[in-house]
C-alpha positions as CSV (number, residue, x, y, z in Angstrom):
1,X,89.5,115.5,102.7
2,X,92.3,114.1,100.4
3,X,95.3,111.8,101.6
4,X,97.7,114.6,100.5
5,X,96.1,118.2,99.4
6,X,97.3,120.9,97.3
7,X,96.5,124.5,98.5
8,X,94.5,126.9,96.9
9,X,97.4,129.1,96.8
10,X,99.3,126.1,95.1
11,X,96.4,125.7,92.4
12,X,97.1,129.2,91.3
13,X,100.7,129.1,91.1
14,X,99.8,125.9,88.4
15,X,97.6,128.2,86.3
16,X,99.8,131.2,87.2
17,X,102.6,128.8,85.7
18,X,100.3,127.6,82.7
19,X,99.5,131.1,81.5
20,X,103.3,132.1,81.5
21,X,104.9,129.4,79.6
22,X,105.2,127.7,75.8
23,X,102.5,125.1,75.2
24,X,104.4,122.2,76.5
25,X,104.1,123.2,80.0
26,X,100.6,124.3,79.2
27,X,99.8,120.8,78.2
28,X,101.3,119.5,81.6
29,X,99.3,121.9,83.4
30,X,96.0,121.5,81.3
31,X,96.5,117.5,82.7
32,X,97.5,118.5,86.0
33,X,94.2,121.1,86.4
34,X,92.0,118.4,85.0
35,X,93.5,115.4,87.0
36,X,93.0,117.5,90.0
37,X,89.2,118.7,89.4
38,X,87.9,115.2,89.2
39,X,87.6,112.3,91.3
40,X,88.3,111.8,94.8
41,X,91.6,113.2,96.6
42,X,91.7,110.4,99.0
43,X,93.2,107.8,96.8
44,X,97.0,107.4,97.1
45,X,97.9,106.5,93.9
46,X,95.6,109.7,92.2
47,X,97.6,111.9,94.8
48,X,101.1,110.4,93.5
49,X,100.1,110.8,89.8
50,X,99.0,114.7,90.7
51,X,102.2,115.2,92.7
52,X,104.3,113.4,89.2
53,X,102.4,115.9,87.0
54,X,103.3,118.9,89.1
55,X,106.5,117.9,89.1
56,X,106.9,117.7,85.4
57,X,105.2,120.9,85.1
58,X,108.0,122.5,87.2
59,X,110.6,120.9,85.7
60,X,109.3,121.9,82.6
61,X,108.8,125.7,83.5
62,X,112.6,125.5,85.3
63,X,114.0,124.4,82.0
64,X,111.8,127.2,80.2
65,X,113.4,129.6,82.5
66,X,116.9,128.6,82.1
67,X,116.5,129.0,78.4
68,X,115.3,132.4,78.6
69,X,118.4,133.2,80.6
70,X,120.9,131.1,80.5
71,X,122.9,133.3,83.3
72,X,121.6,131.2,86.3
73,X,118.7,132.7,87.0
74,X,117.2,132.2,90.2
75,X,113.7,132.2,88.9
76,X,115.5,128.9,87.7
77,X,116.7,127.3,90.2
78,X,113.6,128.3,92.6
79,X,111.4,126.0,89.9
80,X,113.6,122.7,90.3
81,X,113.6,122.9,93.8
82,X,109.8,123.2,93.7
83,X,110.0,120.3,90.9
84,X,112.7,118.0,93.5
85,X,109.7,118.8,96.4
86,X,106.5,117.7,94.3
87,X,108.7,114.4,93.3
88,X,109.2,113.7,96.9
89,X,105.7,113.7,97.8
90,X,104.9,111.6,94.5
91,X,107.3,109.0,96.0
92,X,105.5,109.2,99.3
93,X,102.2,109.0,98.3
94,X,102.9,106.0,95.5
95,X,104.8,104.6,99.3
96,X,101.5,104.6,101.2
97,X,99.4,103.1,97.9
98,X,101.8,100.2,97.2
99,X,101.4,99.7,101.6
100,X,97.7,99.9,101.2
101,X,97.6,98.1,98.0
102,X,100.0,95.4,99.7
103,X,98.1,95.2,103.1
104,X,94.7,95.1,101.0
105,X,96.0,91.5,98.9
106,X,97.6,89.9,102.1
107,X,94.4,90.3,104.0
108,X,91.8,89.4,101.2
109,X,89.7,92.7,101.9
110,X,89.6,96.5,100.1
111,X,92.3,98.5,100.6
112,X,93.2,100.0,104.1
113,X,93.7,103.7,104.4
114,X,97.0,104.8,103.5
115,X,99.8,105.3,106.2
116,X,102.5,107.6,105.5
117,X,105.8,106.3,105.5
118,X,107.7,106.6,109.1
């Protein structure tokens, strides 16, 4: 089981996103699909690069959004906030690799399981 996980409810609202969108956002999400098929979970630092690509996809479907109708819409808005979330849990996840990462040096041996931040 990963450090942080994203739902199966959340992995089709990426490709959900991917199919709906110009072919910069479909880039994003092509990276973010691939990132998040391979490898293991568990690491902090592949979490915080998942949760960064999320957000960029988000941001970049929000501003897709806003173009299309650039009265506010609340499709809009609902994106950035989803974009502000994912970059919250980037931070938190890069937190508890840099702690790890930190703790690992100081001690001489492999890096301790991450800790979220208090």
């Amino acid at each position: 089981m990963g450090f942080l996980t994203v739902t199966s409810t959340r992995e089709r609202a990426v490709t959900e996103q991917a199919e709906a969108v110009p072919s910069t956002t479909r880039l994003i999400a092509a990276a973010l699909d691939e990132l998040m098929s391979t490898g293991d979970r568990g690491d902090a630092l592949r979490e915080a690069g998942i949760a960064s690509l999320e957000a960029a996809l988000q941001i970049a479907a929000a501003s897709d959004r806003a173009q299309q109708d650039s009265h506010g819409d609340q499709e809009a808005v609902r994106l950035a906030r989803e974009a502000l979330a994912c970059a919250r849990a980037a931070v938190v996840a890069t937190t508890c690799a840099v702690r790890a990462l930190h703790g690992a040096g100081r001690h001489g041996g492999p890096p301790a399981r991450p800790v979220p931040p208090s």
